[in-house]
Backbone bond lengths (Angstrom), bond angles and torsions (degrees), N, CA, C in turn:
res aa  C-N    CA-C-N  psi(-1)  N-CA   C-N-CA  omega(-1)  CA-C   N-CA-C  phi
1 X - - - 1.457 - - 1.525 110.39 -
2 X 1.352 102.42 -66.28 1.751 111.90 164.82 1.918 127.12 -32.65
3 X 1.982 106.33 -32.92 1.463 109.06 155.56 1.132 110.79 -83.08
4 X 0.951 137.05 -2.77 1.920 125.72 -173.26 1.135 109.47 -105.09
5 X 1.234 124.97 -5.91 1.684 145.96 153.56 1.250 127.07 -50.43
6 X 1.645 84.44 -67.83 1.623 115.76 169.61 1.982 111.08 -50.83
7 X 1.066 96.26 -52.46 1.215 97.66 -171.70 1.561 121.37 -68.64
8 X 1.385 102.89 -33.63 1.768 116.46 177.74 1.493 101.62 -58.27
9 X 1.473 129.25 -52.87 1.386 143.97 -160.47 1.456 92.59 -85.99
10 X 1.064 140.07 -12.84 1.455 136.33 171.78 1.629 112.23 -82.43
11 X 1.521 103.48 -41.56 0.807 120.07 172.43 1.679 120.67 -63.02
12 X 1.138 106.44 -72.71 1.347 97.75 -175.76 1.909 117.34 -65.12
13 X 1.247 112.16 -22.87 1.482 118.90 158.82 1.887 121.60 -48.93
14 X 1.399 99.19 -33.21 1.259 108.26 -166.47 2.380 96.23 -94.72
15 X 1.280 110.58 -22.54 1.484 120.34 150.62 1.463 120.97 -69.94
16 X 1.188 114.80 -20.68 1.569 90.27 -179.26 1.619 88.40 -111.84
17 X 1.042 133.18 4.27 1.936 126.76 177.14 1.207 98.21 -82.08
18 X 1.985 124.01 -33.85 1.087 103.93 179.08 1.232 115.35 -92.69
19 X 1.605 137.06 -13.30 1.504 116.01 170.83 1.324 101.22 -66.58
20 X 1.786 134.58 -37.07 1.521 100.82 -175.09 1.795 112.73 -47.23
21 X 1.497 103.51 -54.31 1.397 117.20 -157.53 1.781 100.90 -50.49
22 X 1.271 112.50 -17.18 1.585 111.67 -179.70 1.104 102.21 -102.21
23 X 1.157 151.15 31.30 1.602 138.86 170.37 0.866 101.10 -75.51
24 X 1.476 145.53 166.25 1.357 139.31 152.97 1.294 115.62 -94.85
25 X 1.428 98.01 134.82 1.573 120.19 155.22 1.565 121.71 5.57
26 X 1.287 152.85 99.51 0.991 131.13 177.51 1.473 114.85 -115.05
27 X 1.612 99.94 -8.35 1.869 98.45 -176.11 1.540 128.84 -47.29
28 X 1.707 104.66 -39.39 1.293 110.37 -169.38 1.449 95.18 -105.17
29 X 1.506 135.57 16.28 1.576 140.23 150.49 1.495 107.76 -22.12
30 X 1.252 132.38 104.63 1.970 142.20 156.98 1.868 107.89 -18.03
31 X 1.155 88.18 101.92 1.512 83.98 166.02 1.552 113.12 -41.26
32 X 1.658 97.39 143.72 1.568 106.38 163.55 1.816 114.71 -35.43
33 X 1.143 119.85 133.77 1.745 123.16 157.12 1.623 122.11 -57.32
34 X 1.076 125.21 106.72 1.228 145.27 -172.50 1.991 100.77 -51.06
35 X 1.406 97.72 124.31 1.484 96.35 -170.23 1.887 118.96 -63.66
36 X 0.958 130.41 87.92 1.707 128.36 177.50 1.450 117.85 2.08
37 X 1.313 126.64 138.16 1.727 100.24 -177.46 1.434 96.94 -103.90
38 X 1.523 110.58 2.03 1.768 92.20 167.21 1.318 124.47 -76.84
39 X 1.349 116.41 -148.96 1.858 130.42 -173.65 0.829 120.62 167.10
40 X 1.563 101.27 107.65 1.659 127.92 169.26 1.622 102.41 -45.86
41 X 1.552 95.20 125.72 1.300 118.32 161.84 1.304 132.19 -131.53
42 X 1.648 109.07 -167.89 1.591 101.76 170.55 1.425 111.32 -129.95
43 X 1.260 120.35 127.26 1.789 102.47 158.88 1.364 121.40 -88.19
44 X 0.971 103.23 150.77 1.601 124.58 -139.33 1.513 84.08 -76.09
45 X 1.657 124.67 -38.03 1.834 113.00 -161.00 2.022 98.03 -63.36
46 X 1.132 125.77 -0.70 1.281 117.45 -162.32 1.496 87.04 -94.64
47 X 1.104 129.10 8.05 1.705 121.78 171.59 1.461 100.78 -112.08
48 X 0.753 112.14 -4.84 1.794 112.24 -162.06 1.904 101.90 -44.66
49 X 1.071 145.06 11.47 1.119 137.18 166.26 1.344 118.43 -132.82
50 X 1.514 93.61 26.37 1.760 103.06 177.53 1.511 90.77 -145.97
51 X 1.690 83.03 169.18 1.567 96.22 -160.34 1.614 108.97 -96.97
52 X 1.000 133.72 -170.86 1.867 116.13 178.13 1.620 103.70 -76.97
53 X 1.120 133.23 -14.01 1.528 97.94 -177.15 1.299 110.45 -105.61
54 X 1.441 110.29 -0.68 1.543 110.43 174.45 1.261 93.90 -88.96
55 X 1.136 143.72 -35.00 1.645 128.88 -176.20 1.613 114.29 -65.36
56 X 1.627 104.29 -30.96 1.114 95.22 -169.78 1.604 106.04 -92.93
57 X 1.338 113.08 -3.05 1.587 118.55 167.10 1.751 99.13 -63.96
58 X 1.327 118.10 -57.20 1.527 100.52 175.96 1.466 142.43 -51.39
59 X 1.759 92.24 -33.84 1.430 101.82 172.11 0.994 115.09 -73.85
60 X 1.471 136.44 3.95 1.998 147.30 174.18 1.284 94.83 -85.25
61 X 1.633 129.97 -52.74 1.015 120.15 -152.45 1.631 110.80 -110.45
62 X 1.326 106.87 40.52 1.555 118.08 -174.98 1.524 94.55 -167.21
63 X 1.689 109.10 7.89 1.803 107.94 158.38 1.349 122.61 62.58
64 X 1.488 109.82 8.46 1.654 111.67 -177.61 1.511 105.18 -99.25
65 X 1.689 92.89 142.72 1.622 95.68 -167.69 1.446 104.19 -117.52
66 X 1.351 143.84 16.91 1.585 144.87 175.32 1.052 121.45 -104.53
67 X 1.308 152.57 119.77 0.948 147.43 -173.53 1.779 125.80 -111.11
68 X 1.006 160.07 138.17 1.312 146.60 -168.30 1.525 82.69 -137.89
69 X 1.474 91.71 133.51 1.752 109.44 -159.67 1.687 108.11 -78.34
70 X 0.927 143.95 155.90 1.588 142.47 161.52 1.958 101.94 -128.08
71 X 1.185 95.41 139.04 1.622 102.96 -171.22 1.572 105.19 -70.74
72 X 1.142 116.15 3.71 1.266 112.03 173.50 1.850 115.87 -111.53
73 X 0.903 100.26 55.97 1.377 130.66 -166.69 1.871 115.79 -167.68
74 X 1.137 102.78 -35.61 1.605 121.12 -171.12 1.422 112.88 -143.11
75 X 1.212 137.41 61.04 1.434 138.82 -134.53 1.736 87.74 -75.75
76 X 1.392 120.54 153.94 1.358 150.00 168.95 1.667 105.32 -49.07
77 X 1.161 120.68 -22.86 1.868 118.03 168.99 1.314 113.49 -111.70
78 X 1.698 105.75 2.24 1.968 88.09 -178.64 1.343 110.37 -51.63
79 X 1.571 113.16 152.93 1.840 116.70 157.80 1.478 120.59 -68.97
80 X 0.901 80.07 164.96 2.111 96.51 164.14 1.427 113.94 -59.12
81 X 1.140 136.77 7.50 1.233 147.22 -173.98 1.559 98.48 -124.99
82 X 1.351 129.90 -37.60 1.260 118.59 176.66 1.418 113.33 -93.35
83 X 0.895 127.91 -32.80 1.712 145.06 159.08 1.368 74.93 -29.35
84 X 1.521 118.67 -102.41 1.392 130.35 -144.65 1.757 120.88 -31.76
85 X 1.850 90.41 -53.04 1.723 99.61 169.47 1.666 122.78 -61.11
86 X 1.354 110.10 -27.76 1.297 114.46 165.53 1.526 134.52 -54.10
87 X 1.726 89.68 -43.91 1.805 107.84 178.54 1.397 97.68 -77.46
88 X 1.362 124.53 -45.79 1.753 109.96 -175.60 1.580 99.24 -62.50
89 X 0.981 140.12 -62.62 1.520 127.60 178.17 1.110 128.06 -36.34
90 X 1.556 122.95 -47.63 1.630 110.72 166.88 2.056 106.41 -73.94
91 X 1.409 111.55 -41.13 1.522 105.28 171.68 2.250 103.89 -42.47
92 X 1.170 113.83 -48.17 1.344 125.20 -164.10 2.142 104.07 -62.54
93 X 1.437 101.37 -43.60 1.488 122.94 159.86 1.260 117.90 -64.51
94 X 1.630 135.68 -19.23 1.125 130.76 -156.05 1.443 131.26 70.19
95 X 1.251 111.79 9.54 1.417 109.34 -175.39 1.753 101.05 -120.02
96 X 1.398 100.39 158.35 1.381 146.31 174.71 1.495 125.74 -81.36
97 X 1.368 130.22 94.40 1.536 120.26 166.50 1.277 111.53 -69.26
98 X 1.069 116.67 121.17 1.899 107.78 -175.20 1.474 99.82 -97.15
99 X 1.648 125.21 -43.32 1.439 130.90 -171.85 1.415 102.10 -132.14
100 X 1.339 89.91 -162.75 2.274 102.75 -171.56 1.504 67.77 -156.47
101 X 1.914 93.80 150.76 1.374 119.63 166.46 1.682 98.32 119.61
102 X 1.675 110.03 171.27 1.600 111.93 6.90 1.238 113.32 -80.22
103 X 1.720 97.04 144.35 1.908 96.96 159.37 1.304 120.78 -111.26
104 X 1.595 107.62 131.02 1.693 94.58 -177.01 2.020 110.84 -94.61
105 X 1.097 116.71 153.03 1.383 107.75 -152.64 1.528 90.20 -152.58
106 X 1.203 136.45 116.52 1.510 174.89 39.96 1.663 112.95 58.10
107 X 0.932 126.07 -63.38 1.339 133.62 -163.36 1.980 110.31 -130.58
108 X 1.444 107.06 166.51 1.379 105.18 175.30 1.218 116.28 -79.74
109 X 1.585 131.92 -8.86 1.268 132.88 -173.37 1.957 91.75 -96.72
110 X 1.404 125.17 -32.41 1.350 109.08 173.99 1.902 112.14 -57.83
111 X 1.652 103.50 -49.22 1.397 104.13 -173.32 1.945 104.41 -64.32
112 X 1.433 120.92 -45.51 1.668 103.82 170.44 1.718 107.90 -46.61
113 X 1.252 126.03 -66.44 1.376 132.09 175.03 1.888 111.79 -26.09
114 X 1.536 118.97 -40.69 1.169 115.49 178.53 1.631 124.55 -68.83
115 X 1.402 102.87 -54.43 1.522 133.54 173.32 1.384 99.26 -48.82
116 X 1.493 133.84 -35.07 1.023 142.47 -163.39 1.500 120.87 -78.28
117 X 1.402 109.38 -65.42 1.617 125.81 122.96 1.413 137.77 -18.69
118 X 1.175 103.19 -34.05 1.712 98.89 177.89 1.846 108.84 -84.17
119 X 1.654 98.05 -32.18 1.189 122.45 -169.33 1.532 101.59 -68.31
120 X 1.447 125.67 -55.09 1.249 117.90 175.45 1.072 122.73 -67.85
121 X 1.510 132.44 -46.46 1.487 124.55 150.93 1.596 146.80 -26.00
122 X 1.617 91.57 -34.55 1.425 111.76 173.52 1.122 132.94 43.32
123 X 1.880 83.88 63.64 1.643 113.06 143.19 1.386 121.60 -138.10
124 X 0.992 96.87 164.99 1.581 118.84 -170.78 1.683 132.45 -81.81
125 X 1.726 108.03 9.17 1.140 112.69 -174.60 1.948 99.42 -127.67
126 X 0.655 136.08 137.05 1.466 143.79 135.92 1.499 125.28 -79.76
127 X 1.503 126.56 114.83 1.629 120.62 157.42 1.411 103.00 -89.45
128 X 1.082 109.98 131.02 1.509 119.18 168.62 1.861 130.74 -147.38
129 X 0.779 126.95 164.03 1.536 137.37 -177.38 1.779 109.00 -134.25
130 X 1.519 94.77 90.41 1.331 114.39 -179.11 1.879 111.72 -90.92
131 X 1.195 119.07 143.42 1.438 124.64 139.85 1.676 112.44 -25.16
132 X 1.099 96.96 125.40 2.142 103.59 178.15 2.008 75.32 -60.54
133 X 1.329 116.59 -72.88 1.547 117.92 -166.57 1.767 103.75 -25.03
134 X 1.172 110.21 -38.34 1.173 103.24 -167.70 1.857 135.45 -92.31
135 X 1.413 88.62 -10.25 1.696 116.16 171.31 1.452 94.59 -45.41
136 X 0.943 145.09 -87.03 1.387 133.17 -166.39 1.692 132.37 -40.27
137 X 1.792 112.80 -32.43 1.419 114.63 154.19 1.707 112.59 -61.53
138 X 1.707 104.58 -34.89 1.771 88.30 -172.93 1.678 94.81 -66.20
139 X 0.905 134.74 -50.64 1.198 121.11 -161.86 1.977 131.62 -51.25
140 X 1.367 90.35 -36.15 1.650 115.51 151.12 1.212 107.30 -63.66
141 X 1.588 130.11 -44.79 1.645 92.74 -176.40 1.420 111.52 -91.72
142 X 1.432 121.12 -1.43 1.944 124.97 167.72 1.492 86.92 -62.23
143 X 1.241 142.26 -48.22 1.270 127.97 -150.84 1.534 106.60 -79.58
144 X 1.533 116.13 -51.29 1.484 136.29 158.63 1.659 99.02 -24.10
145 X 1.765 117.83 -92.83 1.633 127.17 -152.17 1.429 103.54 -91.01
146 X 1.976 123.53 25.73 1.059 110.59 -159.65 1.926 124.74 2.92
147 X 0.751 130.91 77.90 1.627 143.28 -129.92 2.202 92.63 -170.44
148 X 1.069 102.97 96.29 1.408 113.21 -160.62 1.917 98.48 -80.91
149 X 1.444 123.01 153.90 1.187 135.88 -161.89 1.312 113.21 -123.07
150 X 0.852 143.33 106.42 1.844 156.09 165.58 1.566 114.41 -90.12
151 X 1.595 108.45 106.71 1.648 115.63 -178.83 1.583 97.52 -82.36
152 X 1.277 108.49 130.37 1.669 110.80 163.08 1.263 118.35 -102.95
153 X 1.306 105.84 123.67 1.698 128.14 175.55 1.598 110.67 -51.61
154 X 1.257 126.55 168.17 1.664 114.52 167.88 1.124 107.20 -160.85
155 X 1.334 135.95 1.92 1.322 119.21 154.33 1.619 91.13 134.85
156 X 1.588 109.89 -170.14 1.428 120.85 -175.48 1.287 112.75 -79.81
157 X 1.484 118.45 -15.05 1.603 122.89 172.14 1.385 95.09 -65.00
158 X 1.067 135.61 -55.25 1.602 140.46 -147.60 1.297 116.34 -72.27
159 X 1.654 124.60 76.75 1.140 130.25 177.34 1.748 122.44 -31.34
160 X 1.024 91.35 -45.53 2.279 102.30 174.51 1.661 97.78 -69.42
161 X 1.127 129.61 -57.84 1.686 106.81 -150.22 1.554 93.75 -171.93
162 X 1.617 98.90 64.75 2.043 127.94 150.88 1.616 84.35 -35.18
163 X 1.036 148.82 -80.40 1.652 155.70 -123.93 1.026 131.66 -145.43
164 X 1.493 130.16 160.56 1.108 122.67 -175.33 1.527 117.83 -73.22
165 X 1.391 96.39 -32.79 1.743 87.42 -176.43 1.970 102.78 -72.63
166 X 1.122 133.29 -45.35 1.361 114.78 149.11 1.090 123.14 3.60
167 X 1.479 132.04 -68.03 1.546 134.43 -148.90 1.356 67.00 -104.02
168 X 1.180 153.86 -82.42 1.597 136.86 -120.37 1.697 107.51 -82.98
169 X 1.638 113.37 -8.07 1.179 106.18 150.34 1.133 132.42 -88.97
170 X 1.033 127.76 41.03 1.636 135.33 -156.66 1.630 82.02 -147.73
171 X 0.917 110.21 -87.31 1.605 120.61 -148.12 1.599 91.86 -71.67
172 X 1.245 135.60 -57.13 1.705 131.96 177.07 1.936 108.41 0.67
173 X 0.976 111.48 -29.55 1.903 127.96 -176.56 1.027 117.63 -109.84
174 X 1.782 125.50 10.59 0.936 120.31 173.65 1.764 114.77 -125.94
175 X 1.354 91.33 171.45 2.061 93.58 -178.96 1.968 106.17 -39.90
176 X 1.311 78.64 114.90 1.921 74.82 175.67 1.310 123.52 -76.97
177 X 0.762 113.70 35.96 1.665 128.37 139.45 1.866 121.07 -92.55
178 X 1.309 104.52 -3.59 1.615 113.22 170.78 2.116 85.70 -95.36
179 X 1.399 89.77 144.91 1.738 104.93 177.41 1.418 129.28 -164.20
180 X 1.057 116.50 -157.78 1.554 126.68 164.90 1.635 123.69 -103.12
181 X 1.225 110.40 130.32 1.551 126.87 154.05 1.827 106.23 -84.50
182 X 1.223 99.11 69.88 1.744 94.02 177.83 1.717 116.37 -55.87
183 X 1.360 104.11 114.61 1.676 112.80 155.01 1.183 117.67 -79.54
184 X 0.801 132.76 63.38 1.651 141.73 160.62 1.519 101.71 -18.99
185 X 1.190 133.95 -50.13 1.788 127.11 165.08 1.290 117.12 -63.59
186 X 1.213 119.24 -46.76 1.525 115.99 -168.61 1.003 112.03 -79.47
187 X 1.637 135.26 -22.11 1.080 139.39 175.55 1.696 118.13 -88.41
188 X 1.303 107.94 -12.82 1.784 111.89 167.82 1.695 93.05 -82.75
189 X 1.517 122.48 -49.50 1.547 120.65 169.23 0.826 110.25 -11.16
190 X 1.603 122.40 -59.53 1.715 130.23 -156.27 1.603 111.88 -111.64
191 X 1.753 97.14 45.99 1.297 112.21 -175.75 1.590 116.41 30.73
192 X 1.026 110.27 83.09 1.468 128.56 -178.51 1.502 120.34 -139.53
193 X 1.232 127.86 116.40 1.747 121.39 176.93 1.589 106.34 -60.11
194 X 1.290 100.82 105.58 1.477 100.34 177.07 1.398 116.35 -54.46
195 X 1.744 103.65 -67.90 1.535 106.29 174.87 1.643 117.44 -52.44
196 X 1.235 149.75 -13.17 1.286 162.43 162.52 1.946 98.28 -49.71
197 X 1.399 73.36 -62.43 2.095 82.97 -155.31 1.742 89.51 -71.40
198 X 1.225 125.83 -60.36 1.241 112.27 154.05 1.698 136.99 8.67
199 X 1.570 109.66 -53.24 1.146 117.45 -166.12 1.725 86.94 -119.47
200 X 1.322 132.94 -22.64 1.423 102.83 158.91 1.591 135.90 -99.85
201 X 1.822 119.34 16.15 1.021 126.94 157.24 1.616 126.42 -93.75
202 X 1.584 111.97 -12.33 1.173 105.41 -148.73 1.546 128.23 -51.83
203 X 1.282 91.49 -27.88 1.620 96.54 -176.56 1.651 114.76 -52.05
204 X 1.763 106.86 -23.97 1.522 84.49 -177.03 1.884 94.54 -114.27
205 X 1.133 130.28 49.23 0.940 139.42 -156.72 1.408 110.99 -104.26
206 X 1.660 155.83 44.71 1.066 154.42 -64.19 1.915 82.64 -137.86
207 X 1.384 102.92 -58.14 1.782 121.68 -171.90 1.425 107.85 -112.96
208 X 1.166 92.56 166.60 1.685 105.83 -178.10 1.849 100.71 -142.22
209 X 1.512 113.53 116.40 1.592 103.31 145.54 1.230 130.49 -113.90
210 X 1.496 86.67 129.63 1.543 98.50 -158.31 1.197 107.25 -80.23
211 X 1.447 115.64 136.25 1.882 122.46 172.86 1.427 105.02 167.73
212 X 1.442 89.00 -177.24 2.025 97.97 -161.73 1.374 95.79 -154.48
213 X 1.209 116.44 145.13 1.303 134.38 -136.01 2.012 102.13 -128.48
214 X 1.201 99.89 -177.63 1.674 98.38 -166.19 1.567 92.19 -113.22
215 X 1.040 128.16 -52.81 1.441 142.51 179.54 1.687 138.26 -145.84
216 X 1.077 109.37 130.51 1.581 115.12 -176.98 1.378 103.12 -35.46
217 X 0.937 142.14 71.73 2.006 112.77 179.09 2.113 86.24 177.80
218 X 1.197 84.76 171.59 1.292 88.78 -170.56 1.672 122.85 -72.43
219 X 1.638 106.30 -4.09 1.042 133.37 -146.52 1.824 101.46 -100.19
220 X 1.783 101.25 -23.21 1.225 115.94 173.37 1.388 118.23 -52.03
221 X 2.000 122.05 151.39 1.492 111.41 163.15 1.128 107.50 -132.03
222 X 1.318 115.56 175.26 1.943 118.09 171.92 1.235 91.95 -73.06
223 X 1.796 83.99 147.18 1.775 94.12 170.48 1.916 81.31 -153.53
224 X 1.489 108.80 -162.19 1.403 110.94 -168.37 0.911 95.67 -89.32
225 X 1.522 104.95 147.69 1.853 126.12 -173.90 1.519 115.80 -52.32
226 X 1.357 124.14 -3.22 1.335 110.14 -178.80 1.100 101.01 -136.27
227 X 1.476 124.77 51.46 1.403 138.22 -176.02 1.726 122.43 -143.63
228 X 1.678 84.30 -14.88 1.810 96.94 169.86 1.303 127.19 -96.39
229 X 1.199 97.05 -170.55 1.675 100.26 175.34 1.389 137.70 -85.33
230 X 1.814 107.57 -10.96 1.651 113.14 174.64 1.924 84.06 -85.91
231 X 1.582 75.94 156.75 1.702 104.31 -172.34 1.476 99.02 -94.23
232 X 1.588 108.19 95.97 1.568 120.13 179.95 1.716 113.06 -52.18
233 X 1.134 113.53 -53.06 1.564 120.03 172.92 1.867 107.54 -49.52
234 X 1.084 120.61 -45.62 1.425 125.09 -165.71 1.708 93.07 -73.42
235 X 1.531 109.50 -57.94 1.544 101.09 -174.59 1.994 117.78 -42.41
236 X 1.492 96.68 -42.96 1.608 106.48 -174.54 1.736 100.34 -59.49
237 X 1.185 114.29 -30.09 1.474 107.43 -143.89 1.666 73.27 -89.19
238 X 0.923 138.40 -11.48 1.643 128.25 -159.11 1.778 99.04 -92.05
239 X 1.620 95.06 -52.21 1.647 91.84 178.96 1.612 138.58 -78.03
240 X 1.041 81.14 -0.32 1.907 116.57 153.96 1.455 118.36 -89.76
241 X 1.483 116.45 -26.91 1.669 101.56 147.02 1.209 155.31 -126.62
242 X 2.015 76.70 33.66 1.682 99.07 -175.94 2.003 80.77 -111.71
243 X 1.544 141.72 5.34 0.898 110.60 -173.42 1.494 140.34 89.36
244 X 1.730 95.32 -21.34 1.652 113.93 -166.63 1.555 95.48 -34.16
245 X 1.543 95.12 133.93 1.724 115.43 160.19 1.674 125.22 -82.40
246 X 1.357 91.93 -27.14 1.541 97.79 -149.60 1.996 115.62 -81.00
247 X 0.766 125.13 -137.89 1.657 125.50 163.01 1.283 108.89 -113.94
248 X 1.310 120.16 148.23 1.506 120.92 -179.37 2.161 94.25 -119.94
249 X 1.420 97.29 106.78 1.138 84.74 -167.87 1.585 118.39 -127.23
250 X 1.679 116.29 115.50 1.476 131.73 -168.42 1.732 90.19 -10.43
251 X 1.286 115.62 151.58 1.727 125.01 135.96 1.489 111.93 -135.35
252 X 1.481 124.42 64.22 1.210 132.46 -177.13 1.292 107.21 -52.04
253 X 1.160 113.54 158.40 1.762 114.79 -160.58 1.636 98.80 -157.34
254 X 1.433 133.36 -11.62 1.379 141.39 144.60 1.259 137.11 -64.77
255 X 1.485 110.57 112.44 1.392 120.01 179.88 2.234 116.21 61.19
256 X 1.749 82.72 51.38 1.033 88.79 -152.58 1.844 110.86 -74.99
257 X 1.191 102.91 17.63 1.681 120.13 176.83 1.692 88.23 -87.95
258 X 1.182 128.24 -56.01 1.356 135.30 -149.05 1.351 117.17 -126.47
259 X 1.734 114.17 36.79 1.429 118.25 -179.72 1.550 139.95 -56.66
260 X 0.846 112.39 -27.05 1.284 147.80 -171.23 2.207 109.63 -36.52
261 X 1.011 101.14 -67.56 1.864 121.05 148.26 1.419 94.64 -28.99
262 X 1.535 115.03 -87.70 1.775 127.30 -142.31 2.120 86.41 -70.68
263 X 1.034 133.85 -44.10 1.546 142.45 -150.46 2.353 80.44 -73.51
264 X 0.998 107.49 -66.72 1.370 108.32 -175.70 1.364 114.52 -48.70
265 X 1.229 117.36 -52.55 1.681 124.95 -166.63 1.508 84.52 -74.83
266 X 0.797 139.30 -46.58 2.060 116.69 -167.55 1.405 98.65 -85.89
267 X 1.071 139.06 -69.77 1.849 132.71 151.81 1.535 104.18 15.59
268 X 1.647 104.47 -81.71 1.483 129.49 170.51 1.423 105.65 -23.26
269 X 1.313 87.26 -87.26 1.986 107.41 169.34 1.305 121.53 4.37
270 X 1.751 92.44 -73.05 1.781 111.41 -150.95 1.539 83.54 -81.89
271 X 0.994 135.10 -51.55 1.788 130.83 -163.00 1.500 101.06 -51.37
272 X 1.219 94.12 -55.63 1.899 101.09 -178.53 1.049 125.18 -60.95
273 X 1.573 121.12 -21.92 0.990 123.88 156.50 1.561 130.23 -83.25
274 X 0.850 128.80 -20.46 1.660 142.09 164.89 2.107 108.28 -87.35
275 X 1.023 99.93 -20.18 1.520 92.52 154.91 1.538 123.08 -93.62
276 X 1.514 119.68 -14.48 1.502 112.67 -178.57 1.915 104.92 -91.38
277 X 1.500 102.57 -1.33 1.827 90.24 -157.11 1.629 85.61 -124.62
């Protein structure tokens, strides 16, 4: 009885020596992946035919938590009472307004009216499409609502600012808190290396809209990010070594009655792609 003891406890001693001896290796285990300092977002014009809680039903079910405000969602006169119910609803959704815009603005009483708006909303970014005449009041009121300014590019139609280097020759002389809303589509539109200009504007590079385009030329459209012609992997690998802070956030512009498909598959896309590289 006393050997059959022996032997059980030998036994199972000699089972657990070998799961240690089989653990695997963990010394030379890959450091953890360093967390991205960007953030998937959304701009808000890619809802423009939905109302806020259906947009923000998509952004639940495609997991994006940033939001960049459009006044048609948050109109330019709500009160402080609707502001508030607004922010608990995306807080209630999980999501984040990071900016307001775009706003397009004509006169100096539109650009006070913006600054004004951003201020009651309470955030800290503006997208906007100013008068070149007028670049110099925005810059007085960045200095005024310290309240930072993002020019959005729009393509080869867009007599003011086809491109990024456009806006970054304009503003390059001004308070750097004046910048870019980079279109990464509209600006390959107007045959431009996105990821290129990318890595030589970034510093004043405030926003990102994210998307991918059909063709260099004006003739190009949004379609899903891993279906165009800028090289999605190259763009990631760029804002990972320019550092980008800011949100890089979808502005899907396909099938924009019925987005929902195209908003997931590039979502999909960009994650999958910033987890394989």
């Amino acid at each position: 009885m006393n050997s059959r003891r022996t032997f059980v406890k030998k036994g199972i001693a000699g089972l657990m020596a070998g799961s240690i001896i089989s653990l695997p290796d963990q010394s030379n285990a890959a450091p953890a992946k360093k967390e991205d300092t960007f953030k998937l977002g959304m701009a808000g014009y890619s809802f423009v035919h939905f109302k806020l809680d259906e947009a923000l039903e998509m952004m639940k079910k495609t997991d994006v938590h940033y939001l960049c405000i459009k006044d048609f969602h948050l109109p330019y006169n709500s009160t402080a009472e609707q502001i508030a119910a607004f922010h608990q609803k995306l807080k209630d959704a999980g999501v984040t307004g990071y900016a307001v815009g775009p706003i397009y603005t004509k006169t100096h009483q539109e650009i006070d009216n913006a600054f004004d708006y951003a201020k009651r909303v309470g955030v800290d970014l503006i997208v906007g499409i100013p008068n070149h005449d007028d670049l110099k009041y925005v810059e007085q009121k960045v200095k005024e609502y310290n309240i930072r300014y993002a020019i959005h590019n729009h393509g080869p139609e867009d007599k003011l600012y086809p491109n990024a280097a456009s806006v970054y020759n304009l503003v390059k002389d001004l308070d750097p808190r004046v910048g870019l809303c980079f279109d990464m589509g509209h600006n390959r539109r107007d045959n431009q290396d996105s990821v290129a200009d990318l890595g030589k504007y970034s510093k004043r590079i405030f926003d990102i809209h994210l998307k991918n385009v059909t063709a260099a030329t004006k003739d190009g459209t949004t379609c899903e990010l891993g279906r165009g012609i800028i090289d999605i992997p190259a763009f990631v690998k760029m804002l990972r070594k320019v550092k980008y802070p800011g949100s890089c956030s979808l502005e899907y512009e396909k099938d924009m009655k019925e987005p929902l498909a195209g908003i997931a598959e590039s979502v999909g896309y960009f994650r999958g792609v910033c987890q394989a590289s």
